[in-house]
C-alpha positions as a LaTeX table, in Angstrom:
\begin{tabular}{lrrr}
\hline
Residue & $x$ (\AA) & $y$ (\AA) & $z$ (\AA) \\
\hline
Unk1 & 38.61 & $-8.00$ & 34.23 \\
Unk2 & 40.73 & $-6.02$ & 32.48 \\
Unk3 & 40.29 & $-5.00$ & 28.46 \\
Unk4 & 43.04 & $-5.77$ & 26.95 \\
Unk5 & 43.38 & $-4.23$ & 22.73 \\
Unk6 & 44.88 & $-6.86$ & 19.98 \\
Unk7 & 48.41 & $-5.68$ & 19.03 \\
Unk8 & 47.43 & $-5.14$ & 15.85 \\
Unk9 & 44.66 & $-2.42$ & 16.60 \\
Unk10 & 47.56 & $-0.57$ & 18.81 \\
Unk11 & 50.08 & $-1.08$ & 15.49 \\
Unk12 & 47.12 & 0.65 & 13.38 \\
Unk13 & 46.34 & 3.79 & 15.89 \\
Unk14 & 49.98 & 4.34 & 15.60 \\
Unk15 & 50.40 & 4.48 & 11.95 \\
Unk16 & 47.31 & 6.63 & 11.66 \\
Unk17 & 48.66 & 9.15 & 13.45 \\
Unk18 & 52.29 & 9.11 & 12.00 \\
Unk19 & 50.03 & 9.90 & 8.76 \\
Unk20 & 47.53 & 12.55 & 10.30 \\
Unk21 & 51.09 & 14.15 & 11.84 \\
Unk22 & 52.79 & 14.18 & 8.27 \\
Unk23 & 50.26 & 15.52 & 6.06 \\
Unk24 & 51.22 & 18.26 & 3.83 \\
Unk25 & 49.80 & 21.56 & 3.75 \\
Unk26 & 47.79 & 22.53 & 0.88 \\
Unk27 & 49.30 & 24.90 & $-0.74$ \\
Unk28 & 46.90 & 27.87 & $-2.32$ \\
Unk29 & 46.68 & 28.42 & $-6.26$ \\
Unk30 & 47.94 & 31.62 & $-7.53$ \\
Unk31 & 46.10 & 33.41 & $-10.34$ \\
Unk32 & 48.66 & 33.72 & $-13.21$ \\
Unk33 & 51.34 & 36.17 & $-13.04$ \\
Unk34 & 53.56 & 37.30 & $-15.81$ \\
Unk35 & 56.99 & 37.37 & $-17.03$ \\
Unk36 & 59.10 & 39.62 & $-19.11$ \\
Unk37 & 62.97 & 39.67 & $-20.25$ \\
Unk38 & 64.25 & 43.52 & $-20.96$ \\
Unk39 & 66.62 & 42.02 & $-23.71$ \\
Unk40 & 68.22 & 39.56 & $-25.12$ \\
Unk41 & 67.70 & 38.25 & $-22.25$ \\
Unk42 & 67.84 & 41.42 & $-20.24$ \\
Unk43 & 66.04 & 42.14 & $-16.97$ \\
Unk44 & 63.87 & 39.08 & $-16.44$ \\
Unk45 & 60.73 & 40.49 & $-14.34$ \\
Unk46 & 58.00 & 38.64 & $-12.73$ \\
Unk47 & 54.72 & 40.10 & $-11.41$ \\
Unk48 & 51.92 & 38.01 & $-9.21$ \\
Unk49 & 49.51 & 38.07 & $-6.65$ \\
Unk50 & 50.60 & 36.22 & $-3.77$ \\
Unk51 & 47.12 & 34.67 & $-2.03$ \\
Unk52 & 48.74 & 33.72 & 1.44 \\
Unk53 & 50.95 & 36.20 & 3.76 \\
Unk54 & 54.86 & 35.42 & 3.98 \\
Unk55 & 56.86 & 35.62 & 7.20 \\
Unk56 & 60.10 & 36.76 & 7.32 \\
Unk57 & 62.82 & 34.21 & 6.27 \\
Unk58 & 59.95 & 32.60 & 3.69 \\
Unk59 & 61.39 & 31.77 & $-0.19$ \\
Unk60 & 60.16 & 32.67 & $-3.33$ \\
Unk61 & 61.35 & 30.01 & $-5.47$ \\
Unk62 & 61.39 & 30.40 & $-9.76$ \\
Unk63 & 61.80 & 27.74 & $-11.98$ \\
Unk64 & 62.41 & 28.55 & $-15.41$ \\
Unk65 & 61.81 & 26.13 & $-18.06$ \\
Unk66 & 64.09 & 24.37 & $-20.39$ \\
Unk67 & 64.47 & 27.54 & $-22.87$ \\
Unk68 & 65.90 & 29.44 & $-20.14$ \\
Unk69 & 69.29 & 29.25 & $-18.50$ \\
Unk70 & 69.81 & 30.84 & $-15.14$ \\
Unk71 & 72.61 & 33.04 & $-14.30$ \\
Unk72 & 74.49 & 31.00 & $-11.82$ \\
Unk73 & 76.64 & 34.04 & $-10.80$ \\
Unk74 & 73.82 & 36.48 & $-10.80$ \\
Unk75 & 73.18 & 38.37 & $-7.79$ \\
Unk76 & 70.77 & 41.29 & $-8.47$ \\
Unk77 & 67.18 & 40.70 & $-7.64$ \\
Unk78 & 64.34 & 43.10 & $-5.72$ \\
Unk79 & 61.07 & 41.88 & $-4.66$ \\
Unk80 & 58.16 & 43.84 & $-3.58$ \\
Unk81 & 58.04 & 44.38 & 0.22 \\
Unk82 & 61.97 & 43.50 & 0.97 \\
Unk83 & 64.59 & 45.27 & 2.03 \\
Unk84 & 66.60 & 42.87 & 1.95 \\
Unk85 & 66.83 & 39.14 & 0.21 \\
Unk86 & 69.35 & 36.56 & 0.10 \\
Unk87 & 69.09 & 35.06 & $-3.65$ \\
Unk88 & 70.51 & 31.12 & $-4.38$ \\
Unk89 & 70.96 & 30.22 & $-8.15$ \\
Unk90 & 70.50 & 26.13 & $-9.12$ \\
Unk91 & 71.52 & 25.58 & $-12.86$ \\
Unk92 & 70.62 & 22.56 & $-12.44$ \\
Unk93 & 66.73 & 22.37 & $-11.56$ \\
Unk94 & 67.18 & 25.95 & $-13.34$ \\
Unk95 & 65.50 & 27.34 & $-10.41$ \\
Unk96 & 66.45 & 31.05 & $-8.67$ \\
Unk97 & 65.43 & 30.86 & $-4.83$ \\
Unk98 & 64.91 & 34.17 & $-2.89$ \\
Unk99 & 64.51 & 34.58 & 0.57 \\
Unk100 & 63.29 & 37.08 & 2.28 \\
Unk101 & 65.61 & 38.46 & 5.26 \\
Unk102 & 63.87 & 41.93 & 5.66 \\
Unk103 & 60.54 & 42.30 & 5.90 \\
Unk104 & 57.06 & 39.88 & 4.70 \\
Unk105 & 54.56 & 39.67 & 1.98 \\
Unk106 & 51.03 & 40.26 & 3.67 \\
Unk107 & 48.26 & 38.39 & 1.73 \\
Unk108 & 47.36 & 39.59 & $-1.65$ \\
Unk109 & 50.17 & 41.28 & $-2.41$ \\
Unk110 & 51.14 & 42.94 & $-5.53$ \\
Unk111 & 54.50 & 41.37 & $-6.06$ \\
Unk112 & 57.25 & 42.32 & $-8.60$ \\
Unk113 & 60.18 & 40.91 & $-8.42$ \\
Unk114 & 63.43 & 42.26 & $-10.85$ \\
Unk115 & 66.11 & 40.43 & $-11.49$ \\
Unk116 & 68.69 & 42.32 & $-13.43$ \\
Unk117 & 70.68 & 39.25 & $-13.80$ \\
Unk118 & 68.59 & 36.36 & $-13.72$ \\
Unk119 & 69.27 & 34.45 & $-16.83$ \\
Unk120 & 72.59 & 33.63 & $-19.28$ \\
Unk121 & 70.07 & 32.96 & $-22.58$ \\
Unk122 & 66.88 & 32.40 & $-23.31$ \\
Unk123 & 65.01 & 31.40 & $-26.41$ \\
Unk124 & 61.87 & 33.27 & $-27.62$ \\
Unk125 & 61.42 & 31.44 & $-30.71$ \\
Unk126 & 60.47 & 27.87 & $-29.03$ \\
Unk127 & 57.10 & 28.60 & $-28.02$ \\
Unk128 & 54.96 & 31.53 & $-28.87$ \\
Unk129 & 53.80 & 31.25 & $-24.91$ \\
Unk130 & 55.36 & 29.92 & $-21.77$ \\
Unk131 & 55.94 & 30.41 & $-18.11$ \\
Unk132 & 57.73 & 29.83 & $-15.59$ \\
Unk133 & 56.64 & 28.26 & $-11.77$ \\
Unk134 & 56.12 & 30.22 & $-8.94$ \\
Unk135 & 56.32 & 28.79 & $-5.39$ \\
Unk136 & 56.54 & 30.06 & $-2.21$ \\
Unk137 & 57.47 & 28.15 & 1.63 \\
Unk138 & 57.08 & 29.80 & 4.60 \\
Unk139 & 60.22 & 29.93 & 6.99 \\
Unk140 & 59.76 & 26.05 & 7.52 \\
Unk141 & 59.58 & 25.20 & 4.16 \\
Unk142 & 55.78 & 24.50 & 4.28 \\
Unk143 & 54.15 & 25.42 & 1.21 \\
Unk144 & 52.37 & 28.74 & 1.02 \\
Unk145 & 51.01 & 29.29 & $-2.83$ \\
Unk146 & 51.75 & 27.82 & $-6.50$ \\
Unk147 & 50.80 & 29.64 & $-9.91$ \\
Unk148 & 52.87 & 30.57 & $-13.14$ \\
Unk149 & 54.24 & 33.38 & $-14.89$ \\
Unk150 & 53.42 & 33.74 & $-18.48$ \\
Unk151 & 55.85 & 35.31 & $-20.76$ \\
Unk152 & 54.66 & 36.10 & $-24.61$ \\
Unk153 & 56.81 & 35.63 & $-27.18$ \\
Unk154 & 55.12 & 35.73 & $-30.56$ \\
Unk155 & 52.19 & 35.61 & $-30.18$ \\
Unk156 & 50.65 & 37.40 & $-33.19$ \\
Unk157 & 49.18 & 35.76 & $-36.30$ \\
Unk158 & 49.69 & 37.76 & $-39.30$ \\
Unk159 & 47.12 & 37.24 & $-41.94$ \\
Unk160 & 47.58 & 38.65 & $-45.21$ \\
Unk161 & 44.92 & 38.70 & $-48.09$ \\
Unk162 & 45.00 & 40.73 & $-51.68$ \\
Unk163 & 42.41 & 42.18 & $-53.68$ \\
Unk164 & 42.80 & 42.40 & $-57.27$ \\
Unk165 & 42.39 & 45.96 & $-59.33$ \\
Unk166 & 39.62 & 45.78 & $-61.48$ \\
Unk167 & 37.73 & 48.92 & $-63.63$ \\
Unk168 & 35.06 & 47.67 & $-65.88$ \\
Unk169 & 32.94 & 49.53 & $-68.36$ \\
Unk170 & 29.13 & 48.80 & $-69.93$ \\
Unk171 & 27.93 & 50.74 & $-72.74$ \\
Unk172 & 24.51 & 50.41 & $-73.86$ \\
Unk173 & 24.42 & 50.69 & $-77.43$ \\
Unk174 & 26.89 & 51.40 & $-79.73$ \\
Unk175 & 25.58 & 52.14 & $-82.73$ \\
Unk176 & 23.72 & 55.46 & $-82.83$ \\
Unk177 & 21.31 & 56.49 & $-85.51$ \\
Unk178 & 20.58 & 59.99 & $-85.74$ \\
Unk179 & 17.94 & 59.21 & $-88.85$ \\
Unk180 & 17.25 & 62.09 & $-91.10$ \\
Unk181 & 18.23 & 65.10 & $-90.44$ \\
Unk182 & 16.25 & 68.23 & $-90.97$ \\
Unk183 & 16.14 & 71.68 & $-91.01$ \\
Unk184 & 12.88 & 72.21 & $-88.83$ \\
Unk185 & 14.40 & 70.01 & $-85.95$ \\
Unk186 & 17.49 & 68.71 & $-84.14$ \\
Unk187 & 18.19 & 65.07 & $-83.99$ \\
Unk188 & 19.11 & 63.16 & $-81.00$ \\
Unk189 & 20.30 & 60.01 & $-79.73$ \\
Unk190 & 21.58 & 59.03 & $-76.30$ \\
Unk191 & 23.82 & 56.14 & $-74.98$ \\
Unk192 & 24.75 & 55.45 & $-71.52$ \\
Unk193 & 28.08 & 54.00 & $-70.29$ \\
Unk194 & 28.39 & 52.66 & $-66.84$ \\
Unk195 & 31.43 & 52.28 & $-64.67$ \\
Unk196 & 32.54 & 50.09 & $-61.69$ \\
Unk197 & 35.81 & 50.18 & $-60.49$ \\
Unk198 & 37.45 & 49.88 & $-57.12$ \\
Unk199 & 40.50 & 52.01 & $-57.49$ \\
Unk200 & 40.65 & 54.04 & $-54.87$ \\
Unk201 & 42.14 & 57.02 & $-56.68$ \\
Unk202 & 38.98 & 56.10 & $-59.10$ \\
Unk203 & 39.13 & 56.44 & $-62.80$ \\
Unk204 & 39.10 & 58.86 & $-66.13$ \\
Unk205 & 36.78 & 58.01 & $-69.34$ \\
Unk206 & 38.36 & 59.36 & $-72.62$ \\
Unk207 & 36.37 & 60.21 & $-76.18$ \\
Unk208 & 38.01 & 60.76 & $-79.10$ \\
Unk209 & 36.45 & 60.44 & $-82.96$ \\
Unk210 & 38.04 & 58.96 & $-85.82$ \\
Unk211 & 37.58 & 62.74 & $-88.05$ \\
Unk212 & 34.19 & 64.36 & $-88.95$ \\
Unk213 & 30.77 & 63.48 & $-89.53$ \\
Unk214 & 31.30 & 63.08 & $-93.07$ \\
Unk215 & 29.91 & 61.04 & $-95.88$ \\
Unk216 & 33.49 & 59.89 & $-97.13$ \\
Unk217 & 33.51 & 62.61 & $-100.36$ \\
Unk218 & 34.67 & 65.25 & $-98.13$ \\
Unk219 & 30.95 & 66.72 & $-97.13$ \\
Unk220 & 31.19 & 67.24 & $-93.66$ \\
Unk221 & 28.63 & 68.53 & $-91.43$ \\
Unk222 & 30.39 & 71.00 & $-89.29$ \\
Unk223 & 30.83 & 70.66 & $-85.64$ \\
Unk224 & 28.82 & 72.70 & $-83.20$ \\
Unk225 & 30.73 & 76.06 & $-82.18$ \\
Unk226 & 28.49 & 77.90 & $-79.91$ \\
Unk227 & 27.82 & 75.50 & $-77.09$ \\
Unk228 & 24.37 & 74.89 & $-79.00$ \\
Unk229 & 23.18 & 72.71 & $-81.51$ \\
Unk230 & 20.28 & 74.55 & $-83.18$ \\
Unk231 & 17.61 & 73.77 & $-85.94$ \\
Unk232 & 17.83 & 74.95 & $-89.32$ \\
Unk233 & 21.28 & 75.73 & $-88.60$ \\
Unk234 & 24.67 & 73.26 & $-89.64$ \\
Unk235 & 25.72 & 71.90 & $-86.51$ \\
Unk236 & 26.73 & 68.51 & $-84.84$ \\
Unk237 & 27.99 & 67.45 & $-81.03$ \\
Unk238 & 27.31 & 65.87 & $-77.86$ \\
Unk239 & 25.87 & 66.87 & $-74.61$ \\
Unk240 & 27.29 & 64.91 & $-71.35$ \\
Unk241 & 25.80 & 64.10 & $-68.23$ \\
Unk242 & 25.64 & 61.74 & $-65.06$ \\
Unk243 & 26.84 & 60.58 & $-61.92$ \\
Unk244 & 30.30 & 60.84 & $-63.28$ \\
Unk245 & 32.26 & 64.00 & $-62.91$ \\
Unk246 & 32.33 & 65.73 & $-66.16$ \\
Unk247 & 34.92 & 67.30 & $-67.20$ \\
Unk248 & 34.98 & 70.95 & $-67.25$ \\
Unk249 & 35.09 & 70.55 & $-71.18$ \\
Unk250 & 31.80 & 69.21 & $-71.72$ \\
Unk251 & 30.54 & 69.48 & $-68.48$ \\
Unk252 & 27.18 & 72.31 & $-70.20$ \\
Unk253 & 26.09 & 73.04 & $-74.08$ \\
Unk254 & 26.45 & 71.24 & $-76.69$ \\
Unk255 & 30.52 & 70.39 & $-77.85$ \\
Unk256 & 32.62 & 68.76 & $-80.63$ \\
Unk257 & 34.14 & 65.93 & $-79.63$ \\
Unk258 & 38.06 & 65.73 & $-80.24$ \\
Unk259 & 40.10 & 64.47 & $-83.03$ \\
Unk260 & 43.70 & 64.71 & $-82.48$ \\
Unk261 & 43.85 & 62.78 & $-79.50$ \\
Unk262 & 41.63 & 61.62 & $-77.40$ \\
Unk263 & 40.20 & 64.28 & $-74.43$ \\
Unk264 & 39.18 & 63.58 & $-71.07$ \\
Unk265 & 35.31 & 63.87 & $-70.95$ \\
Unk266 & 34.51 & 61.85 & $-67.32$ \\
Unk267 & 36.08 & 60.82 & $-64.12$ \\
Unk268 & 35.78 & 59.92 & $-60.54$ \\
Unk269 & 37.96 & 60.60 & $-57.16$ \\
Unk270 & 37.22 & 57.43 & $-55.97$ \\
Unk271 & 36.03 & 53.80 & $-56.53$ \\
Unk272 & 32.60 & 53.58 & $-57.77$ \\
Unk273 & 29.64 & 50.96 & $-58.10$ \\
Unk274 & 27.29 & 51.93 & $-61.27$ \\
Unk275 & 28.70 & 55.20 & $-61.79$ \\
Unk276 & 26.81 & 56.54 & $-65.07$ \\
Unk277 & 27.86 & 58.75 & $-68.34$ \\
Unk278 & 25.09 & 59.71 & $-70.52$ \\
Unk279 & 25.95 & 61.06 & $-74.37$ \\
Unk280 & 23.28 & 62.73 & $-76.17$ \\
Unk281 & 24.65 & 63.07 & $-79.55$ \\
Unk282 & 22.70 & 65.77 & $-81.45$ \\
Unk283 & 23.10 & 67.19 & $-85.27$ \\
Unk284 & 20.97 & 69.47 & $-87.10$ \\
Unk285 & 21.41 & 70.83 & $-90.83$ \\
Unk286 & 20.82 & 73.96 & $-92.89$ \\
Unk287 & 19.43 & 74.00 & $-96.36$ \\
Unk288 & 22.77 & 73.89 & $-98.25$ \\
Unk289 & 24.06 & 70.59 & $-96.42$ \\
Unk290 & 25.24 & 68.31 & $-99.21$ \\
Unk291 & 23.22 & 65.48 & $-99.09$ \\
Unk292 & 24.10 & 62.18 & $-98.67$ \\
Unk293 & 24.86 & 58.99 & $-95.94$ \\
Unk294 & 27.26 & 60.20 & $-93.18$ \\
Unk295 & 29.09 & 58.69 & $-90.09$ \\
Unk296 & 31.79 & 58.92 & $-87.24$ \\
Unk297 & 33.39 & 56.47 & $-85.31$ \\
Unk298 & 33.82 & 57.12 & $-81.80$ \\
Unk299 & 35.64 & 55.21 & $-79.07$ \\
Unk300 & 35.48 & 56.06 & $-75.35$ \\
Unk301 & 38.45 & 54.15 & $-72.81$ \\
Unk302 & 38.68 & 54.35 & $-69.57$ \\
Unk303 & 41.85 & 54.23 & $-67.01$ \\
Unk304 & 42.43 & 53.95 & $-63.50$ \\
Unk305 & 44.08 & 56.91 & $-61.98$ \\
Unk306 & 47.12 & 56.43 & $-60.64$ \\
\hline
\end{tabular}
C-alpha cells in the first residue's frame, strides 16, 4: 500500500527550505576604525581592519551621519589594495559606495581609504565623538564585515583651578627686655619670626627702628660699630640668624639696625613652610652711660617678591 504524506506536511518541507535557501550571511564585526577630515572639511580619511577577504568587484560602502554632507559630485577616493575603484555618491542615505574594479582586500587588511572630496560640510561642534558605518558586500552583495569609524572632535575637558597668594608671618615675642645693663657683661635677648609663604619667587623680611635706644632726654646708647658688641664698652645691635637667607648686611657680627628706611635683613628664593629668623638683640654699657629707662621700637614686614 502506498504512503501517501498530508498536503500540509509537503506545504511545510517547502517553506522550510525557501527559508534555509534565503538566510542571510552573517556578516563579521569589525574592530573600530577611525575617521579624520584634513579641514574644514578637507580630506575625509578612514582607516580599519577589514576581518573577511574582498573579491574583486566587492563595495565598501560609508555612511556618514547626519552632521555630515556628502559631496555628490566628488570623485577622488583611494583605498588600500586598489588600483582602481569606481566611487557612487547618495546624498540622500548620505552614503559614499566604492567598488573595487582592480584588485581585492585579503583578510585583515590594513585599509585606508582617502577621499579628497568626500564631503560638502561637516559639523565638529555637535558631538565631541562620532562615527561613521562601515560595510562591505562581496561582488553579490552578500555581506562581508560591519564596524565604525570614530572621528574626535573635542574631546578634551579643560579643568581650571586657582590658588590664592598667601605670605604669613609669626613672631614670638615682641616685647624684648634687655634688663640692666652692665659693664661686666653683655645683655641679650632673642626673638624668632617664622615665615610661610607660597610665592614661588619667595619673599624679603625688612627691619627698620623708629631712632636710637634712647631714654627720650637725648641719652642714647650708641650703636655697635665694630661688628661686636663688647662688655664694659657702649654698644647696642642685633645678631641674625636662621633658615632664612640673611642678607649680606647682617648676615655675621653684631650690627645697628637702620633708621632712615627700612633695610632688607632676610629673604628666600622660593616658597617656604616654617622658614625661621632669629634676632638676638644685645647692648652693653661703659661707665659714663647716662643712666636712666631706655627703648626702641622696631618693626619687621615682609613682601613677596615679585
Amino acid at each position: 500500500m502506498k504512503k501517501i504524506l498530508p498536503v500540509f506536511t509537503i506545504t511545510y518541507i517547502l517553506v522550510l527550505a525557501v527559508f534555509i535557501g534565503n538566510k542571510a550571511a552573517k556578516a563579521a564585526h569589525l574592530t573600530d576604525g577611525t575617521w579624520s577630515q584634513g579641514g574644514a572639511p578637507g580630506t575625509t580619511t578612514v582607516t580599519f581592519t577589514n576581518t573577511t577577504a574582498a573579491d574583486e568587484s566587492s563595495d565598501i560602502i560609508l555612511t556618514f551621519p547626519s552632521t555630515a554632507t556628502v559631496d555628490q559630485d566628488g570623485t577622488t577616493s583611494t583605498v588600500t589594495g586598489s588600483t582602481a575603484i569606481t566611487r557612487t555618491n547618495n546624498t540622500v542615505d548620505n552614503t559614499i559606495t566604492l567598488t573595487i574594479l582592480d584588485g581585492t582586500l585579503a583578510a585583515s587588511a590594513s585599509i585606508t581609504i582617502t577621499l579628497a572630496d568626500g564631503l560638502t560640510a561637516y559639523t565638529t561642534s555637535t558631538y565631541a565623538q562620532e562615527s561613521l558605518a562601515i560595510n562591505t558586500l562581496d561582488s553579490t552583495d552578500t555581506p562581508l564585515d560591519f564596524g565604525v569609524a570614530l572621528i574626535t572632535n573635542d574631546n578634551t575637558t579643560t579643568v581650571t583651578a586657582s590658588v590664592p597668594l598667601f605670605v604669613n608671618m609669626a613672631v614670638d615675642d615682641t616685647s624684648i627686655e634687655l634688663g640692666t645693663l652692665s659693664t661686666a657683661s653683655i645683655s641679650s635677648a632673642a626673638q624668632t619670626y617664622t615665615v610661610n609663604s607660597n610665592n614661588q619667587t619667595g619673599v624679603t623680611l625688612q627691619i627698620i627702628a623708629d631712632g636710637d635706644l634712647d631714654d627720650g632726654l637725648g641719652n642714647t646708647i650708641d650703636d655697635v660699630g665694630d661688628g661686636t658688641v663688647d662688655a664694659g664698652s657702649e654698644e647696642y645691635g642685633i645678631a641674625v640668624t636662621g633658615s632664612l637667607t640673611i642678607d649680606g648686611t647682617y648676615i655675621s657680627g653684631d650690627n645697628p639696625i637702620a633708621q632712615s628706611s627700612a633695610d632688607d635683613i632676610a629673604s628666600s628664593a622660593g616658597s617656604v613652610s616654617g622658614a625661621t629668623m632669629v634676632v638676638t638683640y644685645k647692648a652693653s654699657i661703659a661707665g659714663t652711660t647716662v643712666a636712666g629707662s631706655y627703648d626702641q621700637v622696631v618693626t619687621v614686614t615682609i613682601a613677596t617678591n615679585a
